[in-house]
C-alpha positions as CSV (number, residue, x, y, z in Angstrom):
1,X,16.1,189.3,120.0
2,X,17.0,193.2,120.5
3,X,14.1,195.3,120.6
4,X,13.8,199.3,121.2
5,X,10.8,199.4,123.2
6,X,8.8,201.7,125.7
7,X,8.3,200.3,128.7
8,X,4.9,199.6,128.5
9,X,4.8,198.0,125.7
10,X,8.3,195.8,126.8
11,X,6.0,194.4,129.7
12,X,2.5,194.2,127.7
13,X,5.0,191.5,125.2
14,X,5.9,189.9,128.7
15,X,3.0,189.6,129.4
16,X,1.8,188.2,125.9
17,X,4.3,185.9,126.0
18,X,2.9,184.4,129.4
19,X,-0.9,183.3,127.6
20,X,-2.5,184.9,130.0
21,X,-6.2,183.2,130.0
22,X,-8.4,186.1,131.2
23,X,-6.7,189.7,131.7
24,X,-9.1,192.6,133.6
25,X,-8.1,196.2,133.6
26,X,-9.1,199.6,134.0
27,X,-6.6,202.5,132.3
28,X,-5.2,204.9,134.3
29,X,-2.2,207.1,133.7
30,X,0.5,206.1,133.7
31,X,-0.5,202.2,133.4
32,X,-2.5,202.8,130.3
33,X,0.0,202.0,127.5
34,X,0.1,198.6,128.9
35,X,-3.1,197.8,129.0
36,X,-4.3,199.3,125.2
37,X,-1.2,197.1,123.9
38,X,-2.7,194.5,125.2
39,X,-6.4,195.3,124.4
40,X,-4.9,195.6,121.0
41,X,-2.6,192.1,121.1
42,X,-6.3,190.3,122.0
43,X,-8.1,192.2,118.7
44,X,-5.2,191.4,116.3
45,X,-5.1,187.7,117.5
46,X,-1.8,187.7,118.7
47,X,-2.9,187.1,122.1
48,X,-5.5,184.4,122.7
49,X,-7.2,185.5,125.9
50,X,-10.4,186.7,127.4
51,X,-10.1,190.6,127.8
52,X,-12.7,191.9,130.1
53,X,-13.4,195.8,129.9
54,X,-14.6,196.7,133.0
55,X,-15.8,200.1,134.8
56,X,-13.5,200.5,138.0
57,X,-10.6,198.8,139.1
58,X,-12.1,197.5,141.9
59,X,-14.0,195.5,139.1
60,X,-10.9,194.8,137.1
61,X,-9.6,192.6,140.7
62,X,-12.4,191.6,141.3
63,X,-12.5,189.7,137.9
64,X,-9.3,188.4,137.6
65,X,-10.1,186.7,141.3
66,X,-13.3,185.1,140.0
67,X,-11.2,183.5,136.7
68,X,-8.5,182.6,138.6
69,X,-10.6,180.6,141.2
70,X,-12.0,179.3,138.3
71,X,-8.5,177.7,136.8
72,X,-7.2,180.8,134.6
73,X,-4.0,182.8,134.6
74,X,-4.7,185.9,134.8
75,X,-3.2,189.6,134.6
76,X,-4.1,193.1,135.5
77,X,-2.0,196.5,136.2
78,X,-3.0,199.3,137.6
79,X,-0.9,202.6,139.8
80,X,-2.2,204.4,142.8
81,X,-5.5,205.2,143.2
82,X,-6.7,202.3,141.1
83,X,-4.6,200.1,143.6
84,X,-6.2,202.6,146.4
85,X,-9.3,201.3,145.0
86,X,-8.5,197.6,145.0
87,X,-7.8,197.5,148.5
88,X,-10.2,195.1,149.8
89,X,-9.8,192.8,146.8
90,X,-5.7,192.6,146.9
91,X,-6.7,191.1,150.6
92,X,-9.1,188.5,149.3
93,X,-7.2,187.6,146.4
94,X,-3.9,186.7,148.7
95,X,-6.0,185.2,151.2
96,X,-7.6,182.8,148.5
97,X,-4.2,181.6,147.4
98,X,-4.7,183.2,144.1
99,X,-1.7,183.8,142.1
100,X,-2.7,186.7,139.8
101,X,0.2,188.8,138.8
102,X,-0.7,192.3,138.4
103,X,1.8,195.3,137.3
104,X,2.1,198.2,139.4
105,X,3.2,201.7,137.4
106,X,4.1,203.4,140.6
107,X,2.6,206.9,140.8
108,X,1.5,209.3,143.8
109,X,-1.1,209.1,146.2
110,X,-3.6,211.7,146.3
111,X,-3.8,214.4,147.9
112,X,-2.7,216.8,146.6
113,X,-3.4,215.5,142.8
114,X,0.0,213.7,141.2
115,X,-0.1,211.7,138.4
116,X,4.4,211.1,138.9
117,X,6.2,208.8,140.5
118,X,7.0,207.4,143.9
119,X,6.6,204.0,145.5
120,X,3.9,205.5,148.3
121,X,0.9,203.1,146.1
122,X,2.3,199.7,146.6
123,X,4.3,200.1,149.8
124,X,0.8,201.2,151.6
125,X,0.1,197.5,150.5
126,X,2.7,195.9,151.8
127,X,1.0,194.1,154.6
128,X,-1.3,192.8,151.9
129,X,-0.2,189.3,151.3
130,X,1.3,190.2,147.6
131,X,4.6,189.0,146.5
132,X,6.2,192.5,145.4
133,X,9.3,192.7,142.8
134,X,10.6,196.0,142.0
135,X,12.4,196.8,138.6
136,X,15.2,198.9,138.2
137,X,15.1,199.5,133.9
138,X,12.7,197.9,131.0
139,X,14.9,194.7,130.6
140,X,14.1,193.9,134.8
141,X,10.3,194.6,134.1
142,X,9.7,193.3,131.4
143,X,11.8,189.4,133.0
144,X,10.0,189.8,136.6
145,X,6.7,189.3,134.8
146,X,7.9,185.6,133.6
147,X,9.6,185.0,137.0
148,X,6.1,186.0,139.3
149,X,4.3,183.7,137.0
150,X,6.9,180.6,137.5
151,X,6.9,181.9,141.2
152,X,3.5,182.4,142.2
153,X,1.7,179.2,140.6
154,X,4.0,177.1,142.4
155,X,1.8,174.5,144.6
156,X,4.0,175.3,147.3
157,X,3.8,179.0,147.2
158,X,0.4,179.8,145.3
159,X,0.4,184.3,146.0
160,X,-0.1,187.0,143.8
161,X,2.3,189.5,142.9
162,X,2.8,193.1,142.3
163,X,5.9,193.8,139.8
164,X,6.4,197.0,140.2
165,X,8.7,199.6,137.7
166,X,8.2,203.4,137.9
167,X,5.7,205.2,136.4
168,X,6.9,207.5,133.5
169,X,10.5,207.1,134.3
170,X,10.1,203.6,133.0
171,X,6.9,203.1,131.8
172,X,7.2,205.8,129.0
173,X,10.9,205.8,128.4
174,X,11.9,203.8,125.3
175,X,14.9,201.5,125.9
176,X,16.9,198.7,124.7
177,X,15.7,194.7,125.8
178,X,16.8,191.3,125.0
179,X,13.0,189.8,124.2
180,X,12.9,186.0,124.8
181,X,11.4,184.3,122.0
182,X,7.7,182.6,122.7
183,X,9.3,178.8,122.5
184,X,12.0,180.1,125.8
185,X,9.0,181.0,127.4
186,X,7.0,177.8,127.3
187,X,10.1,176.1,127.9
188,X,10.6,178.0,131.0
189,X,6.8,178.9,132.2
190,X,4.7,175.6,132.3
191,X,0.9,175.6,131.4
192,X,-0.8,177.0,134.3
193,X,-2.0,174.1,136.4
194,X,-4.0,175.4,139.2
195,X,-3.6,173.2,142.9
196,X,-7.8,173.7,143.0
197,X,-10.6,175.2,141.3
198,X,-14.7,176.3,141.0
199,X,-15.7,173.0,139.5
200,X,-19.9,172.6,139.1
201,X,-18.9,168.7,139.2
202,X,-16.9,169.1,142.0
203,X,-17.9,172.0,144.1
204,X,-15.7,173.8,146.4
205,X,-15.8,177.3,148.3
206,X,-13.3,179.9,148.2
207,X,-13.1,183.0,150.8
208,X,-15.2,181.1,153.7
209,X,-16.2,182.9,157.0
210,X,-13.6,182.0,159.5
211,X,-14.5,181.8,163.1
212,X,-12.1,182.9,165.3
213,X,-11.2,179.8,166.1
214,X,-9.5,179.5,162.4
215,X,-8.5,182.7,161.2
216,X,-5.2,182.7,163.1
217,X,-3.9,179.9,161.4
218,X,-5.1,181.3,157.8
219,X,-2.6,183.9,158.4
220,X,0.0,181.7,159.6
221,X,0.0,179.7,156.2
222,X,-0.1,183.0,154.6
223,X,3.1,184.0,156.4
224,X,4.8,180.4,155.7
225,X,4.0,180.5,151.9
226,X,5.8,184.3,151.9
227,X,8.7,182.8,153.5
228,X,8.9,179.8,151.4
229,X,8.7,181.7,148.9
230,X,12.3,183.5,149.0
231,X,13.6,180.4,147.9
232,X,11.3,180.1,145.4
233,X,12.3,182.9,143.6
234,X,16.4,182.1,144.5
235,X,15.7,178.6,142.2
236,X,13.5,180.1,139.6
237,X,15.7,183.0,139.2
238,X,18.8,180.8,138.8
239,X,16.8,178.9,136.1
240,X,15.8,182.2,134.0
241,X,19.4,183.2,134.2
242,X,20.3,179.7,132.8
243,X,17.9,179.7,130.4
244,X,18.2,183.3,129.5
245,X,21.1,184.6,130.7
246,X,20.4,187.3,133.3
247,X,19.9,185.8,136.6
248,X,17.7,186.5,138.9
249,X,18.3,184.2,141.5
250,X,19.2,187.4,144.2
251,X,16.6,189.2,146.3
252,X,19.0,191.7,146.2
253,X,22.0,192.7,144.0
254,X,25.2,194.7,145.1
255,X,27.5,196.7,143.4
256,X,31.0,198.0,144.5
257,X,30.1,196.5,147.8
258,X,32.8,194.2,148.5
259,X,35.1,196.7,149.8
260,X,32.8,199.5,150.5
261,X,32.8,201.3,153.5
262,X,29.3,203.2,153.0
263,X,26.2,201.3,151.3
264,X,23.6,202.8,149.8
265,X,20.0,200.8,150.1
266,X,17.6,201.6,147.1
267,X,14.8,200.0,145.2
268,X,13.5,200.8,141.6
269,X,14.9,203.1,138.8
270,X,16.9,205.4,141.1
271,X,19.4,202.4,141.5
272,X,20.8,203.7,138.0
273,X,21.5,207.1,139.0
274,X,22.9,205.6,142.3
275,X,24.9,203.9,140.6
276,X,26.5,206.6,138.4
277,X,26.6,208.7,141.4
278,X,28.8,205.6,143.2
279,X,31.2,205.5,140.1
280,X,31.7,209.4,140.5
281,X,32.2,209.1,143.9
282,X,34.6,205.9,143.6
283,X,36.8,208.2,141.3
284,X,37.1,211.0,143.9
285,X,38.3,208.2,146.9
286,X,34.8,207.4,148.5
287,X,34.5,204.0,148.9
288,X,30.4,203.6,148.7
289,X,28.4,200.7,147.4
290,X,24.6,200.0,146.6
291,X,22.6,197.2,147.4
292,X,19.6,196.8,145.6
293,X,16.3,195.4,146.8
294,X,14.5,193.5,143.6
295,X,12.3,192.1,145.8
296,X,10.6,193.5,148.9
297,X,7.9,191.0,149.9
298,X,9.5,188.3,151.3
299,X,11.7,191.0,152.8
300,X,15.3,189.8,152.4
301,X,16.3,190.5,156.1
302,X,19.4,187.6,156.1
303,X,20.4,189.1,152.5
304,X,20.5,192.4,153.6
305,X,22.8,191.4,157.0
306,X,24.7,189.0,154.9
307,X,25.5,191.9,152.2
308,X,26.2,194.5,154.4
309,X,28.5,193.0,157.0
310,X,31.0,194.5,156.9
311,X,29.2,198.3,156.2
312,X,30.2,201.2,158.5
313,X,27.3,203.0,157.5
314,X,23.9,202.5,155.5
315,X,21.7,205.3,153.9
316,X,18.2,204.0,152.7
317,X,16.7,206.2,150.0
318,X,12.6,205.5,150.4
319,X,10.2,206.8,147.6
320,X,7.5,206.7,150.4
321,X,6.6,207.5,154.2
322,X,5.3,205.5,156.4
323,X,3.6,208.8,157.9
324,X,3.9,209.2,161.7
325,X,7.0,206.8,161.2
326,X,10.0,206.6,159.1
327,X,10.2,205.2,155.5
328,X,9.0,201.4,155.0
329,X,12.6,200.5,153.7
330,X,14.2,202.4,156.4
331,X,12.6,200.5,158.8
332,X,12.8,196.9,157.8
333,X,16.4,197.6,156.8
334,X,17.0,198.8,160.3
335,X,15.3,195.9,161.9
336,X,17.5,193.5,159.7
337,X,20.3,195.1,160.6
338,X,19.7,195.3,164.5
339,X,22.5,194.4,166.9
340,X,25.3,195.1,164.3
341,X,27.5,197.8,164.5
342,X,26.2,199.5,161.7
343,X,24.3,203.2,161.5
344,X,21.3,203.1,159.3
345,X,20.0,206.4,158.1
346,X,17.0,206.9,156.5
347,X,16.4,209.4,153.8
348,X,12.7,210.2,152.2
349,X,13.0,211.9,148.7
350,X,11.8,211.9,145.3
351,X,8.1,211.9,146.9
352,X,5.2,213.3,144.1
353,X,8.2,212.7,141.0
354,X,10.7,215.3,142.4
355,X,14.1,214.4,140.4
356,X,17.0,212.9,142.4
357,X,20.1,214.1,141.0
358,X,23.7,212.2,141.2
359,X,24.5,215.3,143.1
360,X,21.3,214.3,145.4
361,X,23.1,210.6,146.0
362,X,26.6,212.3,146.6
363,X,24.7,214.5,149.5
364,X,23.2,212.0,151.4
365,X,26.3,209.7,151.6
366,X,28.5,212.9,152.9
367,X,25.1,213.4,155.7
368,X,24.8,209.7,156.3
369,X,28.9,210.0,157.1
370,X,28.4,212.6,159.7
371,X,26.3,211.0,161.3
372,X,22.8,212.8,159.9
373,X,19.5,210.9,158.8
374,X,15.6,209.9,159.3
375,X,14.9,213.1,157.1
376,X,13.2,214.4,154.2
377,X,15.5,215.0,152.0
378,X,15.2,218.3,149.2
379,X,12.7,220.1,151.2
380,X,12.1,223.5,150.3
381,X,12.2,225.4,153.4
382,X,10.0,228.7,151.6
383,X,7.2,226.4,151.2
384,X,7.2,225.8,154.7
């Protein structure tokens, strides 16, 4: 069924249509919508869940871990500093195998003070243990919120995961989506059916202290369940796109890349204007192409060299910095791509909400082409 929808509200009815047992959150611009739709979803009784007001977002986490150990699905969202804040809790709720799903309205780190968009919150938790999805319009958001539940509460994967869509540019822009009807959903997302939990009858520990002697191979699984998750999310993503018709079975999606001799590397809603930029550029002889990465953790290293083979030249546009280094993109892109003939440039823009114009896109590509990256791109040089 076609509905006009902002953002928030597309994944708040997502997210309803998941039953979510317990949900824990603390508002925050530009997260907030979500979170009062679904406040409001709970009062009317079209959501049947426990929603937990709470006083931080360190709280909010720290909830949703306690009622997932406890056998719940569970949901939170929250954008930078309330994920700043959640830190130490993201760490113990990956390392407990808990799959919480939790949205992410990218926004700005502080400081200076910005409540607008970049990527800076979630990519500073990248090391965190978190599956993370990345949405490029509404329609993406609002479907990688019934994929990270199929994914995550698989016995063989059992991780949380971010799903992450830009902060005002998505969240409060009102846009056309296909919503699934509540029997798809249950036909697609089973019951949740947790591998363990707190029983009194049956009493188990969750977090222990681990000795050196153990810790190592804690992370290890850790790192084998990220892995094994790529192909989690290939087979659950060709089953939504059977079932519903958009498939999601890609880490990453191309466009105009088959006989491109440039390829652009994005994440998020700037794909769209990369995309109109491409088809400008297309018209005036350039042959340039995007990839797409949906999904960051796993990172889809073999994807990325698979889809990209035959590029002369990459330019990776990163809504972050990896401060003292390059942009988090650039790098892993780089490192997937080492030993190949290709140049990789890096290009950091669009940091604190600044607007990226087609004219922007059309820039880099003629800089990455000269050979000239690993920059910050827009500067202005009287500020300086």
């Amino acid at each position: 069924m076609k509905e006009i929808l902002e953002g928030s509200h597309a994944v708040a009815e997502a997210v309803r249509l998941c039953h979510p047992e317990v949900i824990a959150a603390y508002p925050i611009t530009p997260q907030t919508h979500i979170v009062e739709a679904l406040a409001q979803m709970v009062a009317d009784c079209r959501l049947q869940s426990e929603y937990i007001c709470v006083e931080s977002e360190f709280s909010a986490l720290s909830a949703c871990l306690g009622a997932s150990a406890a056998g719940s699905r569970t949901y939170s969202a929250t954008t930078s500093q309330g994920l700043a804040l959640m830190f130490e809790v993201c760490f113990n709720v990956a390392g407990m195998r808990l799959p919480i799903v939790m949205t992410i309205a990218n926004r700005a780190l502080s400081a200076p003070l910005s409540i607008w968009n970049d990527q800076q919150d979630s990519i500073a938790l990248r090391d965190s243990g978190w599956i993370q999805f990345y949405a490029e319009d509404n329609q993406e958001a609002l479907d990688l919120h019934i994929l990270a539940y199929r994914v995550c509460e698989d016995h063989d994967i059992l991780l949380p995961a971010f799903v992450c869509f830009d902060g005002f540019i998505l969240t409060h822009t009102y846009e056309p989506v296909e919503m699934p009807l509540q029997e798809e959903v249950d036909a697609y997302l089973p019951a949740f059916n947790p591998y363990q939990k707190l029983d009194a009858q049956d009493p188990i520990s969750f977090g222990m202290y681990a000795t050196p002697d153990y810790y190592l191979e804690f992370r290890y699984e850790n790192q084998r369940a990220m892995l094994r998750a790529k192909e989690a999310i290939r087979r659950y993503g060709a089953l939504f796109g059977e079932q519903f018709g958009r498939d999601y079975s890609g880490l990453v999606e191309g466009y105009k890349l088959e006989d491109a001799e440039t390829a652009i590397i994005a994440m998020g809603s700037i794909c769209g204007t990369v995309r109109d930029a491409i088809d400008e550029m297309r018209a005036d002889g350039k042959k340039v192409g995007l990839l797409k990465i949906r999904c960051y953790r796993p990172f889809p290293d073999e994807e990325i060299a698979a889809a990209l083979s035959h590029i002369k030249t990459v330019a990776v546009l990163d809504k972050n910095v990896s401060l003292g280094s390059k942009g988090a993109v650039a790098l892993e892109a780089r490192n997937a791509l080492y030993g190949s003939s290709i140049d990789v440039y890096g290009y950091i823009l669009g940091l604190g909400g600044r607007d990226i114009r087609k004219k922007d896109i059309k820039a880099i590509v003629d800089l990455a082409e000269k050979g000239s990256g690993d920059m910050f791109y827009g500067l202005r040089e009287e500020l300086l």
